[in-house]
VEXDREN-2710 file (C-alpha; in Angstrom, 1 decimal):
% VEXDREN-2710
k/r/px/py/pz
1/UNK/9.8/-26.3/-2.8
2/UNK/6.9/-24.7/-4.7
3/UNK/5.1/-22.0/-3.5
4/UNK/1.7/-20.0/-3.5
5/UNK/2.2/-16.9/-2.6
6/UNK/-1.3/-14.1/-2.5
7/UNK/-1.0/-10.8/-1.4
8/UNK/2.6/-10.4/-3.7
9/UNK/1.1/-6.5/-4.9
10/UNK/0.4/-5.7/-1.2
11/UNK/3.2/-4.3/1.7
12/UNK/4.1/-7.5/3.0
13/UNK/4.1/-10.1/0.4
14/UNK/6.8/-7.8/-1.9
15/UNK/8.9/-8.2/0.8
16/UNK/8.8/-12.2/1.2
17/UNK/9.0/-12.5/-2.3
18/UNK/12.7/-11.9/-2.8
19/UNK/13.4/-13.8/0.9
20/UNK/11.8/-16.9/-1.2
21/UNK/13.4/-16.2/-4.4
22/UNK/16.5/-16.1/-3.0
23/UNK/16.6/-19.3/-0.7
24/UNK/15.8/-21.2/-4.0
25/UNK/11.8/-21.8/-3.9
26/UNK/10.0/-22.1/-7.0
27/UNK/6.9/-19.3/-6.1
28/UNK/4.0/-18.6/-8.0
29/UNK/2.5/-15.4/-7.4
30/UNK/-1.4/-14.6/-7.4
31/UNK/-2.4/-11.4/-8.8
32/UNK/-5.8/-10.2/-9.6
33/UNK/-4.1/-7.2/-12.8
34/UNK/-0.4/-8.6/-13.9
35/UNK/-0.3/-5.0/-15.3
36/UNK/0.2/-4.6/-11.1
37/UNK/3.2/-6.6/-10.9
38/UNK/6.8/-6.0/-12.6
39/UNK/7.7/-9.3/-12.4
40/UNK/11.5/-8.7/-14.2
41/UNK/12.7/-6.6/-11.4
42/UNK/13.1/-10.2/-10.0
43/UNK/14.9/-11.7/-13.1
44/UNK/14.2/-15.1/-11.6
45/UNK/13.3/-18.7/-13.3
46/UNK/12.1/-19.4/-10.2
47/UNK/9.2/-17.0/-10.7
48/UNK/5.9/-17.6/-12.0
49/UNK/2.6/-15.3/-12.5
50/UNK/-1.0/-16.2/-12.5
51/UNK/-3.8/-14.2/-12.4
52/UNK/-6.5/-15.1/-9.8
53/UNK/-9.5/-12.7/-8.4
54/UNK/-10.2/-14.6/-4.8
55/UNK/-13.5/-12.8/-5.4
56/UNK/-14.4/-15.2/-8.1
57/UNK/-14.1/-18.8/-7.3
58/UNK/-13.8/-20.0/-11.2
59/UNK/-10.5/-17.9/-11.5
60/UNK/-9.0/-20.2/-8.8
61/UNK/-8.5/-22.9/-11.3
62/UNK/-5.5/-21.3/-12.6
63/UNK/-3.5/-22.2/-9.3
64/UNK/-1.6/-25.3/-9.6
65/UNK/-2.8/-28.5/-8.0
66/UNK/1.8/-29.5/-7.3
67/UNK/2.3/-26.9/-4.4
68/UNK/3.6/-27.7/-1.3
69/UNK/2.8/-24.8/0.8
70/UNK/1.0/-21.4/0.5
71/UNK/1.4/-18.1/2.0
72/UNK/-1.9/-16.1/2.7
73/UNK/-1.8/-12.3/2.9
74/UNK/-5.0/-10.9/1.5
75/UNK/-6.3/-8.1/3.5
76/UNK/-9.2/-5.5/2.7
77/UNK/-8.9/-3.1/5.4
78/UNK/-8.1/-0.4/3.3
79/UNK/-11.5/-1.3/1.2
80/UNK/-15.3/0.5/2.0
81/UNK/-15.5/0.8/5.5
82/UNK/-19.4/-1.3/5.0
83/UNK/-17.9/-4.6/3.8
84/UNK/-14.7/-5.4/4.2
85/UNK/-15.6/-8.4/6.4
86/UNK/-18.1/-10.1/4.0
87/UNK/-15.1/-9.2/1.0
88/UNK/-12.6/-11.1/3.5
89/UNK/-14.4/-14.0/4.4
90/UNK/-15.5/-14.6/1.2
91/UNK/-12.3/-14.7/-0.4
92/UNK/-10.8/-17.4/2.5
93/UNK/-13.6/-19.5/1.7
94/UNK/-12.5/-19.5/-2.1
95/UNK/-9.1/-19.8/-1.1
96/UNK/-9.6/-22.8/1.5
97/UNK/-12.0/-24.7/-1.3
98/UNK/-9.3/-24.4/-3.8
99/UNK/-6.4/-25.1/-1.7
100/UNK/-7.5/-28.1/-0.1
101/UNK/-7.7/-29.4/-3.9
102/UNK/-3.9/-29.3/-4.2
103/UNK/-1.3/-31.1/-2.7
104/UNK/-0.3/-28.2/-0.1
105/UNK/0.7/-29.6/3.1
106/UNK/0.5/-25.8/4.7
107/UNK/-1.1/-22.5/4.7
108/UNK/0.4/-19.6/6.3
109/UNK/-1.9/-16.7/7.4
110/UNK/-0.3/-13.3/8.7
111/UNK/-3.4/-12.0/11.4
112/UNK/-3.9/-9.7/14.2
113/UNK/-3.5/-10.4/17.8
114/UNK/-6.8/-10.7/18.9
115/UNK/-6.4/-11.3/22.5
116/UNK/-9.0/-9.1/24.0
117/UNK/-12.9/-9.7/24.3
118/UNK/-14.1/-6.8/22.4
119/UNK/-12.3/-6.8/18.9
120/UNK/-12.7/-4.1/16.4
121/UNK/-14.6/-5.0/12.8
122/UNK/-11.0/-5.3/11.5
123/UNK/-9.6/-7.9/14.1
124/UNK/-12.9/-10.0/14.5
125/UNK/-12.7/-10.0/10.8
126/UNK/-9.2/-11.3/10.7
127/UNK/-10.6/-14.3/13.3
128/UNK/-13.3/-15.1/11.3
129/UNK/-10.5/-15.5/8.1
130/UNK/-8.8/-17.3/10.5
131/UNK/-11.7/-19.9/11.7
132/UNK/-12.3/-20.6/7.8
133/UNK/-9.0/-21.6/6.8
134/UNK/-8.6/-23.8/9.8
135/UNK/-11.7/-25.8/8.0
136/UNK/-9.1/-26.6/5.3
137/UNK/-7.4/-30.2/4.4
138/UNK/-3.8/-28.6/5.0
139/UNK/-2.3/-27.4/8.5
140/UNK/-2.7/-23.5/9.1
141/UNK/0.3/-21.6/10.5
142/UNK/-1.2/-18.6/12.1
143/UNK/1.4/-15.5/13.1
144/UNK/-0.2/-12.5/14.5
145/UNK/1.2/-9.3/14.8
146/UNK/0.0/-6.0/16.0
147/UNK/1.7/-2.9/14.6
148/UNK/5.0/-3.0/11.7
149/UNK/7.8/-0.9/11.8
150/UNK/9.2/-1.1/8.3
151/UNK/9.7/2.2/5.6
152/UNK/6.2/2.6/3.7
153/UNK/4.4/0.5/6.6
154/UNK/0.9/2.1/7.3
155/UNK/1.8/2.0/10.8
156/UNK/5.5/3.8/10.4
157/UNK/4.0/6.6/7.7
158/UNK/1.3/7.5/9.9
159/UNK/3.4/7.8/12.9
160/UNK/6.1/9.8/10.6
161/UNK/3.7/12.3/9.6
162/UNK/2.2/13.1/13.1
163/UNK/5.4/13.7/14.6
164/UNK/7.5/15.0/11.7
165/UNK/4.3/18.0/11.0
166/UNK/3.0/18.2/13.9
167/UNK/5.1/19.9/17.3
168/UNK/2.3/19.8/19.6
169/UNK/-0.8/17.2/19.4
170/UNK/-3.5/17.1/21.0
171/UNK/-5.0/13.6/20.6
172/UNK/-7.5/11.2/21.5
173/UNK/-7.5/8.9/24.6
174/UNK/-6.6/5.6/23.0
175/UNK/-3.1/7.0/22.2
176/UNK/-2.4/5.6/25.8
177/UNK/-3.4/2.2/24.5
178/UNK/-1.1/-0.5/24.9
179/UNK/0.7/-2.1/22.0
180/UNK/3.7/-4.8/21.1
181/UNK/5.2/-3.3/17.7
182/UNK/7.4/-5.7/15.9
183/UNK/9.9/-4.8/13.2
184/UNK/9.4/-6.1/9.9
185/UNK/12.5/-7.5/9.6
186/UNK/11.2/-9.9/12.0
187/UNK/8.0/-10.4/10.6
188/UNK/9.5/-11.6/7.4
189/UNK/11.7/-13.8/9.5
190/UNK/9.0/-15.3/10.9
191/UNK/7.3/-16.0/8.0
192/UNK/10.1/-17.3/6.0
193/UNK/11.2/-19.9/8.8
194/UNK/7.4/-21.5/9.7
195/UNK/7.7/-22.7/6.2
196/UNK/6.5/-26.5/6.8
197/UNK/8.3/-26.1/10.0
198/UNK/7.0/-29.2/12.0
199/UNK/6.3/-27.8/15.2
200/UNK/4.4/-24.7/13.9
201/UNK/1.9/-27.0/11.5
202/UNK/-1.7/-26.8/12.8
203/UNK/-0.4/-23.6/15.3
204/UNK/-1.5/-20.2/15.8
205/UNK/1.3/-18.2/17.5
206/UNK/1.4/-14.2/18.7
207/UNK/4.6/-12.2/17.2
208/UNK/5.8/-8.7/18.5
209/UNK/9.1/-7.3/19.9
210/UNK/10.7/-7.0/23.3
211/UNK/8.6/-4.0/24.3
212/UNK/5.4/-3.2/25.1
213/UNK/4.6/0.5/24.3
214/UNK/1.7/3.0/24.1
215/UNK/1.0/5.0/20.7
216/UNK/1.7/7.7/22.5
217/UNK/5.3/6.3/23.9
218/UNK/5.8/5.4/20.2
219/UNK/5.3/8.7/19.3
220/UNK/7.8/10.5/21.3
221/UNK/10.4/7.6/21.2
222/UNK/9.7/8.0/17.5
223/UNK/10.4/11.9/17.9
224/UNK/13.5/11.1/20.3
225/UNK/15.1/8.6/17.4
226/UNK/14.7/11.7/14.7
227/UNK/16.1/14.0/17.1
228/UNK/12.8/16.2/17.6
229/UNK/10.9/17.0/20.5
230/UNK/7.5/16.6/20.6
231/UNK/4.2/17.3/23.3
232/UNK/1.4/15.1/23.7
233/UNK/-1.4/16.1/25.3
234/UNK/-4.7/13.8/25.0
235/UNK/-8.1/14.7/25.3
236/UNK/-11.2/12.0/26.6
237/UNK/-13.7/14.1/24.4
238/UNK/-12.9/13.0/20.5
239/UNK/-15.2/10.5/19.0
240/UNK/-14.2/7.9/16.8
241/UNK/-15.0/10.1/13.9
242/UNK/-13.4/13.1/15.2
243/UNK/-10.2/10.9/15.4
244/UNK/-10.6/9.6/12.1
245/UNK/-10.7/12.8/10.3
246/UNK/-7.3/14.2/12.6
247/UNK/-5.9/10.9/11.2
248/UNK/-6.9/11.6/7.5
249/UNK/-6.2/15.1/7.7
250/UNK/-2.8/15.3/9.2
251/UNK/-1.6/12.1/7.3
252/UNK/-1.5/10.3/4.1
253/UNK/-3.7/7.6/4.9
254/UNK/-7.4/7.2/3.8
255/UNK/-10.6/7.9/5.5
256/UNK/-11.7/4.1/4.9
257/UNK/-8.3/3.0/6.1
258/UNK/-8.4/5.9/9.2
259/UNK/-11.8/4.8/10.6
260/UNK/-10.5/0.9/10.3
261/UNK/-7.4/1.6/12.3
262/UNK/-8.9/4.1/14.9
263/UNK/-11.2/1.1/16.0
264/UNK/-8.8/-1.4/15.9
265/UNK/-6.2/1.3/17.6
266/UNK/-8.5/1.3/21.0
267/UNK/-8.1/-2.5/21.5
268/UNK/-5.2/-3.6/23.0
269/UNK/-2.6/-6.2/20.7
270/UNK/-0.4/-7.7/23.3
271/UNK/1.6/-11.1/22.5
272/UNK/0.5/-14.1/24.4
273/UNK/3.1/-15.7/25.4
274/UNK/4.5/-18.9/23.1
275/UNK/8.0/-20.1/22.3
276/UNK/8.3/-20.2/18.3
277/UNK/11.2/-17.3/18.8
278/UNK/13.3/-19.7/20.4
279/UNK/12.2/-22.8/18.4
280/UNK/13.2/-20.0/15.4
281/UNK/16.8/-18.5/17.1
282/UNK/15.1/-15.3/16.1
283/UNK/16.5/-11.9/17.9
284/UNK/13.9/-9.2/18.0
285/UNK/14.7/-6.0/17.4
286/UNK/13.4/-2.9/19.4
287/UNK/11.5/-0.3/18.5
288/UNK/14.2/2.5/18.4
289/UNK/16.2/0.1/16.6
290/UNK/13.1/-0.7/14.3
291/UNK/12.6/3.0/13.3
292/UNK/16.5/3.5/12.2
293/UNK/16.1/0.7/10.0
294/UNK/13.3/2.0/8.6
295/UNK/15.2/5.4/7.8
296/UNK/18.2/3.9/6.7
297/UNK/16.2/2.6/3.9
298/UNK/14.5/5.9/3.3
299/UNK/17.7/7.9/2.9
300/UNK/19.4/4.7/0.9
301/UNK/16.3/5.2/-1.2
302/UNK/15.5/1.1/-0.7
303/UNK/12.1/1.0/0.1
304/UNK/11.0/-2.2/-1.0
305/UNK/7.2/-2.2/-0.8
306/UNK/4.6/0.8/0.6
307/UNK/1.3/0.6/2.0
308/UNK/-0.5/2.4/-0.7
309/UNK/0.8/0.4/-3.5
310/UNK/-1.6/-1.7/-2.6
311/UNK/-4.6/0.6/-1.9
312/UNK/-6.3/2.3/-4.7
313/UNK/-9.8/3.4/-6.1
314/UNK/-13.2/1.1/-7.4
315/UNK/-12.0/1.5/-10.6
316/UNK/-8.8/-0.3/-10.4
317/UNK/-10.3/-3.0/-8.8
318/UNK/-11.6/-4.1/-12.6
319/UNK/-7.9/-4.2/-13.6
320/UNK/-5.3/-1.5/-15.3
321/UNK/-5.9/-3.0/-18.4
322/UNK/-9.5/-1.5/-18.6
323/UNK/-7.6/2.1/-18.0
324/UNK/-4.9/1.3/-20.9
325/UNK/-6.8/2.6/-23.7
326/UNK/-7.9/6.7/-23.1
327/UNK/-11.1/7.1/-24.5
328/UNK/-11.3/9.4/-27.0
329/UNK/-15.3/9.7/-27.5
330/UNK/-17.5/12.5/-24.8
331/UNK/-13.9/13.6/-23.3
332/UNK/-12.5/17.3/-23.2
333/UNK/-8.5/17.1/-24.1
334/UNK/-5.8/19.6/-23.1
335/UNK/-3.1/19.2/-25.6
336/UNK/0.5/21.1/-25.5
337/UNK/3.7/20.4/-27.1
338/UNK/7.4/21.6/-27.2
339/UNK/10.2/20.5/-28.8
340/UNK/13.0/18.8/-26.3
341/UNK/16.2/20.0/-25.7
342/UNK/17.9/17.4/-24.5
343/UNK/15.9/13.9/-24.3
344/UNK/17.4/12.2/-21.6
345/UNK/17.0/14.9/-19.4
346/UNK/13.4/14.8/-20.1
347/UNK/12.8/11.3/-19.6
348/UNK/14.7/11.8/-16.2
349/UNK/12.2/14.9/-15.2
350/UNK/9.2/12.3/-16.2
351/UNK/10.6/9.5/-14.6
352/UNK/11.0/12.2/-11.4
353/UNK/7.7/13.8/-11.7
354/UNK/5.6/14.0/-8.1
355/UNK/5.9/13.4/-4.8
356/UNK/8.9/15.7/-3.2
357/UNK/9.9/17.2/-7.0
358/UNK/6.6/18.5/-7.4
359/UNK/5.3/19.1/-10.5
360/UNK/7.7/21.4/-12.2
361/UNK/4.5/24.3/-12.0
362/UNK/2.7/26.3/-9.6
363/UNK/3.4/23.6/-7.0
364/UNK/1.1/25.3/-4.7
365/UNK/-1.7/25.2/-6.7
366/UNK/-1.5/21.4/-6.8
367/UNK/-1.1/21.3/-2.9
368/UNK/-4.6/23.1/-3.0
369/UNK/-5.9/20.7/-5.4
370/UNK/-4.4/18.1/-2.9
371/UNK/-6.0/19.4/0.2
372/UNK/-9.7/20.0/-1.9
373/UNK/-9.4/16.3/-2.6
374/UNK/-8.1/15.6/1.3
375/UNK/-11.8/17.6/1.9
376/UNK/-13.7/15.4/0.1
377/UNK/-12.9/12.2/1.2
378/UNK/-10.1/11.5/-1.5
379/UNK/-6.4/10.6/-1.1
380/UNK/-4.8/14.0/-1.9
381/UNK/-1.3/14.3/-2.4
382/UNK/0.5/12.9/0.8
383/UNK/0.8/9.4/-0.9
384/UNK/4.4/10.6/-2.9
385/UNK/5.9/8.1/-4.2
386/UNK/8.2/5.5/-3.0
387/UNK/11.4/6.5/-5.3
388/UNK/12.2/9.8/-6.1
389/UNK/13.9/8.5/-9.3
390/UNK/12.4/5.1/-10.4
391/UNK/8.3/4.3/-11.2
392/UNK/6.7/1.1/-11.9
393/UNK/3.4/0.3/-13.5
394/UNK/1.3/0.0/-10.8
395/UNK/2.6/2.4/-8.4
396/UNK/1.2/5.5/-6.8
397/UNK/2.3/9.2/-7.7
398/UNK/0.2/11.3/-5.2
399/UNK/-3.4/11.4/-6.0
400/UNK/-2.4/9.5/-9.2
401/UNK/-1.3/5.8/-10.2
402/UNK/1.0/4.7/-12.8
403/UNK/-1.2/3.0/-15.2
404/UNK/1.7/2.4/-17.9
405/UNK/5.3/2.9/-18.3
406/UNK/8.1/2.3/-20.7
407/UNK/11.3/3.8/-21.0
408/UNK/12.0/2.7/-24.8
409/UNK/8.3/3.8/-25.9
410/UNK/9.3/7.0/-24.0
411/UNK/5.9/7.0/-22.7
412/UNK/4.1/7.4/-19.4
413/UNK/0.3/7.3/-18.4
414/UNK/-1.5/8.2/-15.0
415/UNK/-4.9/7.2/-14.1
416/UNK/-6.2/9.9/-11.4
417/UNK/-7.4/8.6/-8.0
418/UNK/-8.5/11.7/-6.6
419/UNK/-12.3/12.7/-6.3
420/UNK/-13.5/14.1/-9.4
421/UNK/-16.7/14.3/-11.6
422/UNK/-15.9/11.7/-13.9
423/UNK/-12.5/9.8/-15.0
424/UNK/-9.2/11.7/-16.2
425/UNK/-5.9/10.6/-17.3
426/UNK/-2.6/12.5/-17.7
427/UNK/-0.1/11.1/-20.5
428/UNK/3.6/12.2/-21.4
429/UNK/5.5/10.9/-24.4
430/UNK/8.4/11.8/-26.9
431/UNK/7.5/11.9/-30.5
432/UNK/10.8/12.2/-32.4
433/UNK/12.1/15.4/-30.7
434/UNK/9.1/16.8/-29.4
435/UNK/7.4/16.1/-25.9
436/UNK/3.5/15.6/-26.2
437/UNK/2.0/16.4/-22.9
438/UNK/-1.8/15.4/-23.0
439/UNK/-5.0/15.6/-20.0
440/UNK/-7.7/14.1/-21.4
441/UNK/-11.4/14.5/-18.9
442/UNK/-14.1/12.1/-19.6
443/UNK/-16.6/14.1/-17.3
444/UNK/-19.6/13.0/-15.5
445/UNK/-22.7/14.7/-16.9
446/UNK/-23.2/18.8/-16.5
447/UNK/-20.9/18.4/-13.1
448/UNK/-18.4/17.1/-15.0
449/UNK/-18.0/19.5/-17.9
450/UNK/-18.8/22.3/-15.6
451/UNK/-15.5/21.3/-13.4
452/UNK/-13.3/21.2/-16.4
453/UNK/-14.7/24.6/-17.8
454/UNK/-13.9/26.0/-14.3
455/UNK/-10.5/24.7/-14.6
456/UNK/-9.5/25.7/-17.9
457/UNK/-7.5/29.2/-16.8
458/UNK/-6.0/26.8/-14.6
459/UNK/-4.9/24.1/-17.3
460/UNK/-3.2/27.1/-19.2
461/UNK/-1.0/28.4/-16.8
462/UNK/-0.3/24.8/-15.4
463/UNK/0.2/22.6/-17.8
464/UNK/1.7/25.4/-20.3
465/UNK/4.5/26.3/-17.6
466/UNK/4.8/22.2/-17.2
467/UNK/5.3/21.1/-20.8
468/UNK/8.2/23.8/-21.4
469/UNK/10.0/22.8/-17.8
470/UNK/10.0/19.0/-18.7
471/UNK/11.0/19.5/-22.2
472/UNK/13.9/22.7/-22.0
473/UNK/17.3/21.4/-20.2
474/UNK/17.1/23.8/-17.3
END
């Protein structure tokens, strides 16, 4: 069968790629930057790239008019708080126009349950997707879930970082609100086995586990699994944007992302009740045995996919090839060198650099950098990274993201995400037997230079200390 899948650079699609792949579909994958997407990690003939912006109807003509079915998991939740619905809607209606050109007997939409009256901006949004693609000349599948359980879910990391940092909370009231998680184990089940599944053509069905929690019984069973205890005590006096900046400050997710799911975490997401998990012979699994999963994977270092891979900054949204080429012209440089011991261990240490490593100097002066950026609305350094060992172009690295990478050049390149005054870019690479360590600031008019002329005692001891403990085997 031949295959559409969107969404593959997001949390969800990278883990039905593989499910496809391996039960023998041909899939092409829309991406909008192909410098997003390793595609050889695969190493599949089955496998095919394009690049499509869903934004930009002409770019749609590079999807094949032979597909049978396509998957549809584009979501902006993470984008500007302002206009994610309009960005949403605008891409289904590209999508439907196109898609209803091909010979695709199926489209299969991943929503939210939206079985309440009063819907958040984020669920009415997901409807309104929803109504569009029904206007289509294929059947729409429609699954809708409510929260994931998966390692490097949004749902899972936020959850892990309120209980794992904090002992007591005190939160806000819809913590008592009442929700159906659902593994994603299941999820990918699901989507895997509608695949032109005759009954589920032309059907809209509700997915979640056996149990019906509160974010505040997730939260302690959570802290029960792990082996911690944890007190709860909620409060009826914290606004919606007093509870998005406890969520942004205490974990790794945005602000955009935190006010999205603190209105869409006071509306109830209960299953209706259908029967596609018998139809399927699916077995849910419960939340308790959701969250071991989920750390199994963490401690056998297999996280597959992460929330933040797909959420970044305006600028990559023009494509990592535009961020390739450091400019040279109006930019301030901070250059060091040092000859390396032993290469291999140095290519480990760059391949390792970030997230619980650190950054080889005056870590805590990058956790202050961190929590500066966390102040001004930025996405600080709680994002790690997903493998303490092995990066991919396209990946975060706390407030960074791996713009380039390549073992044999013996080269890597960050683009900064963080708030700053202008544009900056962090590059390591082995010249023969030395390692050149370069930051190069393209700054934002006086601001700019100003901030990197405050900096530069900084840079000396930082970036000095750094260069030597990448480069010396000790």
């Amino acid at each position: 069968m031949k295959i559409l899948l969107t969404g593959v650079t997001g949390y969800i699609g990278k883990r039905l790629l593989p499910v496809l792949l391996d039960n023998g579909h041909e899939v092409i994958c829309c991406v909008r930057d192909r410098k997003r997407f390793d595609a050889t990690e695969f190493d599949s003939e089955l496998l095919k790239v394009i690049e499509v912006d869903f934004l930009s109807s002409e770019s749609l003509s590079a999807i094949p008019d032979d597909i049978n079915a396509s998957y549809y998991l584009i979501h902006s939740m993470s984008a500007s708080t302002g206009d994610f619905e309009s960005l949403e809607l605008k891409c289904a209606v590209n999508f439907k126009n196109r898609i209803s050109e091909t010979k695709a007997e199926q489209v299969i939409y991943l929503s939210g349950i939206v079985n309440e009256k009063h819907l958040s901006a984020h669920l009415q949004s997901r409807k309104s997707v929803e109504d569009e693609l029904k206007k289509g000349s294929y059947q729409l599948t429609t699954l809708k879930a409510g929260i994931i359980v998966g390692s490097g879910s949004a749902s899972f990391e936020i959850i892990r970082d309120l209980v794992e940092k904090l002992p007591v909370m005190i939160t806000p009231e819809w913590l008592n609100t009442k929700s159906q998680p659902i593994s994603i184990r299941n999820v990918i089940q699901f989507l895997h086995a509608v695949l032109l599944f005759p009954p589920s053509l032309g059907n809209s069905y509700d997915i979640g586990g056996p149990q019906i929690l509160t974010y505040k019984e997730m939260l302690l069973i959570f802290a029960e699994t792990r082996g911690m205890k944890r007190y709860i005590y909620t409060l009826p006096v914290m606004t919606p944007r007093l509870s998005s900046y406890w969520l942004y400050f205490v974990t790794s997710t945005s602000y955009k992302l935190a006010v999205n799911l603190v209105h869409s975490m006071k509306v109830e997401v209960i299953c209706s009740q259908n029967n596609l998990r018998e139809l399927l012979n699916i077995e849910l699994l419960t939340y308790q045995d959701s969250v071991r999963m989920a750390f199994d994977k963490i401690e056998q270092k297999e996280v597959l996919s992460s929330w933040t891979d797909a959420l970044s900054g305006d600028k990559l949204h023009k494509g990592m090839n535009k961020l390739l080429n450091v400019p040279t012209y109006g930019c301030l440089t901070d250059i060091r060198k040092h000859k390396v011991d032993d290469l291999d261990n140095t290519l480990n240490k760059i391949w390792s650099i970030g997230g619980s490593n650190g950054w080889y100097s005056y870590n805590f002066l990058w956790e202050i950098r961190g929590f500066i950026d966390k102040i001004f609305g930025g996405v600080g350094l709680r994002r790690g990274r997903k493998n303490q060992k092995i990066i991919k172009a396209g990946e975060t690295l706390d407030f960074w993201r791996v713009v380039y990478i390549s073992r044999p050049e013996k080269r890597m390149l960050l683009y900064a995400e963080m708030k700053l005054p202008g544009e900056a870019w962090l590059e390591f690479k082995i010249e023969e037997d030395t390692l050149v360590q370069i930051a190069t600031f393209r700054p934002k008019g006086i601001a700019g230079r100003l901030y990197w002329y405050s900096l530069l005692p900084m840079h000396h001891f930082i970036f000095g200390k750094m260069v030597k403990k990448i480069a010396l085997n000790t």
